[in-house]
C-alpha positions in Angstrom: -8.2 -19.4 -8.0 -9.2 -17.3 -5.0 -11.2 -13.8 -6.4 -9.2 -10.6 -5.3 -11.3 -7.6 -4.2 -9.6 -4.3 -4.7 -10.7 -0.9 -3.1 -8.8 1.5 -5.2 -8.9 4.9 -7.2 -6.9 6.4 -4.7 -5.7 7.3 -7.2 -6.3 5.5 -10.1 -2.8 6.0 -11.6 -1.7 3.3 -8.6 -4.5 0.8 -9.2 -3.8 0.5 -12.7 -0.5 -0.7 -11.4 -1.6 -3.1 -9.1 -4.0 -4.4 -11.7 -1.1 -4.9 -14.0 1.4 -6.5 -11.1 -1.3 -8.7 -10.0 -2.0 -10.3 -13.7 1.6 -10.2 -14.5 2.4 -12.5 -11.1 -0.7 -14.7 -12.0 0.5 -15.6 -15.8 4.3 -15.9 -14.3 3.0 -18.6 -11.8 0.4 -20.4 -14.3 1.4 -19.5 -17.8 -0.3 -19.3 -21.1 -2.8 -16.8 -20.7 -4.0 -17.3 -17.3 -5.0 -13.8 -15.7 -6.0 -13.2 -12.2 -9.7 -13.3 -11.4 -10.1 -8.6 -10.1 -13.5 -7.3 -8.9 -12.8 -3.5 -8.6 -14.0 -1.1 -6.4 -12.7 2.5 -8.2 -13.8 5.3 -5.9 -13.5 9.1 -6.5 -10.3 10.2 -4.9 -11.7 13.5 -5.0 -14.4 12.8 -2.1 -11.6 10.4 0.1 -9.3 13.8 -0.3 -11.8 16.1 0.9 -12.2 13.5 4.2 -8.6 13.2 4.9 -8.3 16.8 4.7 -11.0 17.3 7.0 -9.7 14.7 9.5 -13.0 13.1 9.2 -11.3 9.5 9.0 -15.1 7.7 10.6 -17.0 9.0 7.7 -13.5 7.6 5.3 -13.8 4.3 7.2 -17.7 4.4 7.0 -16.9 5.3 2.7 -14.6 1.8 2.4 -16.5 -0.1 4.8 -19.4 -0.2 2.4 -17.0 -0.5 -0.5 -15.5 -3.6 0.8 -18.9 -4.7 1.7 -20.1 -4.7 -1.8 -17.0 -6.6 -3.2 -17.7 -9.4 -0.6 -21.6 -9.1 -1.8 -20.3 -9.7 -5.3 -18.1 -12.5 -4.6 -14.5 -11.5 -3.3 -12.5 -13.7 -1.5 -10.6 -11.2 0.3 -9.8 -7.4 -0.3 -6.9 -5.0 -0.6 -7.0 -1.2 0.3 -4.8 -0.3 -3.1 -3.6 2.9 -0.8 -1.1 3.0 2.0 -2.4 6.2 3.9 -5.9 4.8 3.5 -4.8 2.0 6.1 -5.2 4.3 8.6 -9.3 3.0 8.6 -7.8 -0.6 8.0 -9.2 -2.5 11.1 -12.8 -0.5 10.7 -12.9 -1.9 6.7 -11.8 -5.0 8.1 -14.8 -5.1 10.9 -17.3 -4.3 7.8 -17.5 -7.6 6.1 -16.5 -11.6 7.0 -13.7 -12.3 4.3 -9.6 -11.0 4.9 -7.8 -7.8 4.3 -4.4 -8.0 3.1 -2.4 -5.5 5.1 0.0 -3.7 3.2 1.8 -2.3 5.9 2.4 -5.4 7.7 3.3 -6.9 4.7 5.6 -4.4 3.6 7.3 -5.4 7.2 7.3 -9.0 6.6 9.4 -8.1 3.5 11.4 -6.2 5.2 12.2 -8.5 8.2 12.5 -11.3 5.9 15.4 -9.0 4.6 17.3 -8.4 7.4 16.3 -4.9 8.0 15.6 -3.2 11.1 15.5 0.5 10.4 14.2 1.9 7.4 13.3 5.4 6.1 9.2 5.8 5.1 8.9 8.0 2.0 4.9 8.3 2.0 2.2 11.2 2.3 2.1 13.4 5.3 -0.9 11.1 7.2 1.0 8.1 6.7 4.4 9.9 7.9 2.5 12.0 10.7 -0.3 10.1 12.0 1.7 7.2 13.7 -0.6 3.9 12.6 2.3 3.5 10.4 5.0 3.4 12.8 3.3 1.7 15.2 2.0 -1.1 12.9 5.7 -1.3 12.0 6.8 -1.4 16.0 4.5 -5.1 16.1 7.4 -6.4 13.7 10.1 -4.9 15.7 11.3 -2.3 12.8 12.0 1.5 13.7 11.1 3.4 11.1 12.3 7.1 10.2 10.6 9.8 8.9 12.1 12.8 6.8 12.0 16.1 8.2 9.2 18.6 8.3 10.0 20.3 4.9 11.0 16.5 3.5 7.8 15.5 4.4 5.7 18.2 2.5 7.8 17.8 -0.6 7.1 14.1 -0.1 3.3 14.9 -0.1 3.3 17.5 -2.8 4.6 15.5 -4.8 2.8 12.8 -4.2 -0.9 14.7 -4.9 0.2 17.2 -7.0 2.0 15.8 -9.6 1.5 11.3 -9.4 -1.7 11.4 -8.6 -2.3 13.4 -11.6 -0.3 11.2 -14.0 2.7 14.2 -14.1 6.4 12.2 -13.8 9.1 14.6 -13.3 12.2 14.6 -13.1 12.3 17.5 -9.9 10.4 14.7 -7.8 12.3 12.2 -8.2 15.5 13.8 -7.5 13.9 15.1 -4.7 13.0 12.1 -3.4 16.7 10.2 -4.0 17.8 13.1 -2.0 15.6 12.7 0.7 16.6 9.0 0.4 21.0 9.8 0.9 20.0 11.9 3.8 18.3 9.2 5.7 20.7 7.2 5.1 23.5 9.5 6.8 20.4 9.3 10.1 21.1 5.8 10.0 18.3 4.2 7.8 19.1 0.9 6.4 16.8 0.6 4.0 13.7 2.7 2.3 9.8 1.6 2.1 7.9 3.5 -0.9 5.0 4.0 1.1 2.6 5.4 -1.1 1.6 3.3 -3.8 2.4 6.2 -6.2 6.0 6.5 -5.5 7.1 4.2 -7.5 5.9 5.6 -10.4 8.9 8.1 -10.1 11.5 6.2 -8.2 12.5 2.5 -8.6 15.4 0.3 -6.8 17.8 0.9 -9.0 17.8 4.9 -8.4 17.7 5.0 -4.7 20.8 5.0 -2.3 19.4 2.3 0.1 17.7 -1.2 -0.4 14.4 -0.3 -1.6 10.8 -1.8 -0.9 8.2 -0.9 -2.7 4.9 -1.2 -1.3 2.6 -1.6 -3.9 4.9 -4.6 -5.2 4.8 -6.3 -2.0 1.0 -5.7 -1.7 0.5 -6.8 -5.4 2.3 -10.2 -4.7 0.5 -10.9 -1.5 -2.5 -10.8 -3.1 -1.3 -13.1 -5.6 0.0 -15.3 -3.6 -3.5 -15.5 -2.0 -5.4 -16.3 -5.3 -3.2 -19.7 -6.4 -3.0 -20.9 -2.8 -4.0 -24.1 -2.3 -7.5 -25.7 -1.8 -8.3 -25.4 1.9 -10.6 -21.8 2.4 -8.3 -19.3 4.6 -11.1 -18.6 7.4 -12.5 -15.4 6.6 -11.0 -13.1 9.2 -8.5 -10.1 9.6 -5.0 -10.1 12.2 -4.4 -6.7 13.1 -0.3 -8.2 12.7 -1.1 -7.8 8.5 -1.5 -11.3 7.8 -4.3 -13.3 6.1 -4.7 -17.0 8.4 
């Protein structure tokens, strides 16, 4: 079994999910108690806020560069960002050490071509919905995503870092974010990403009015899939299209 390297606290409420999804998709695959083999880089969210509302993204990527560093140092075999709107640094972290990243965005577009869909709505914070990495990392698959409108987007991102980041699940939110949902599905989305690895926390498939994929998830089984693949090493390199080779 390959050992998974995870950059996460941001926040922490999300990376105590992906450590859950991850063990849960190891024991499924092996049985008994097989778990999946985790080294964890928590960082204080606090300090990666305080950059991303600066707009001092270098000194971010400079932060998980040396994170991801230090997980290779201890052994990692390859290493997940545990945050979507953290991707934005993705290829610098990736540049920092010699083993893969695990892209969620591209493969939260594999999932989604594998699917059939073509157009779908990004619920996410307002750097992942405003910056444009997303979208265009999204474009290399041939998908067209949507964004919600202005005031969408800040209820999006207020509830995102107001209330999941701090471990508050409310009821408000999550309506908020099904209507958000109907409405870009009458602009044509087919289909909605989660795209903040705290969303799900408040919203799941089975509330939403479109197909829904969940980032995190799809991120979570990636890296599984990674740690029981067979023997041969994967050479220890990142592809700007989100996949590990």
């Amino acid at each position: 079994m390959r050992r998974i390297g995870l950059l996460g606290g941001m926040s922490w409420e999300s990376t105590a999910t992906y450590y859950k999804l991850i063990n849960e998709g190891v024991r499924e695959a092996m049985g008994g108690l097989a778990s999946a083999d985790i080294l964890l880089r928590s960082l204080d969210f606090q300090a990666v806020v305080a950059l991303q509302k600066a707009d001092r993204w270098d000194e971010a990527a400079r932060l998980l560069g040396d994170a991801a560093q230090g997980l290779e140092a201890a052994g990692a075999d390859c290493i997940l960002i545990c945050t979507n709107t953290m991707h934005l640094v993705a290829e610098q972290v990736a540049a920092s050490c010699d083993i893969p990243l695990i892209h969620i965005i591209g493969e939260t577009a594999r999932a989604l071509n594998a699917a059939g869909h073509r157009r779908p709505l990004l619920l996410a914070t307002r750097y992942s919905m405003e910056h444009g990495f997303y979208a265009e990392h999204m474009r290399r698959y041939g998908l067209d995503i949507l964004i919600p409108d202005a005031d969408d987007r800040m209820a999006c991102h207020n509830a995102i870092f107001d209330e999941l980041c701090q471990g508050v699940v409310s009821a408000g939110a999550r309506q908020t974010l099904i209507e958000m949902t109907r409405r870009g599905a009458m602009r044509g989305a087919d289909s909605v990403i989660l795209g903040c690895t705290e969303l799900g926390l408040s919203v799941d498939a089975a509330c939403l009015p479109l197909p829904c994929f969940d980032s995190t998830h799809i991120h979570a089984q990636a890296a599984v899939d990674f740690a029981l693949a067979a023997a041969p090493a994967l050479p220890r390199q990142f592809v700007m299209d989100g996949a590990y080779i």
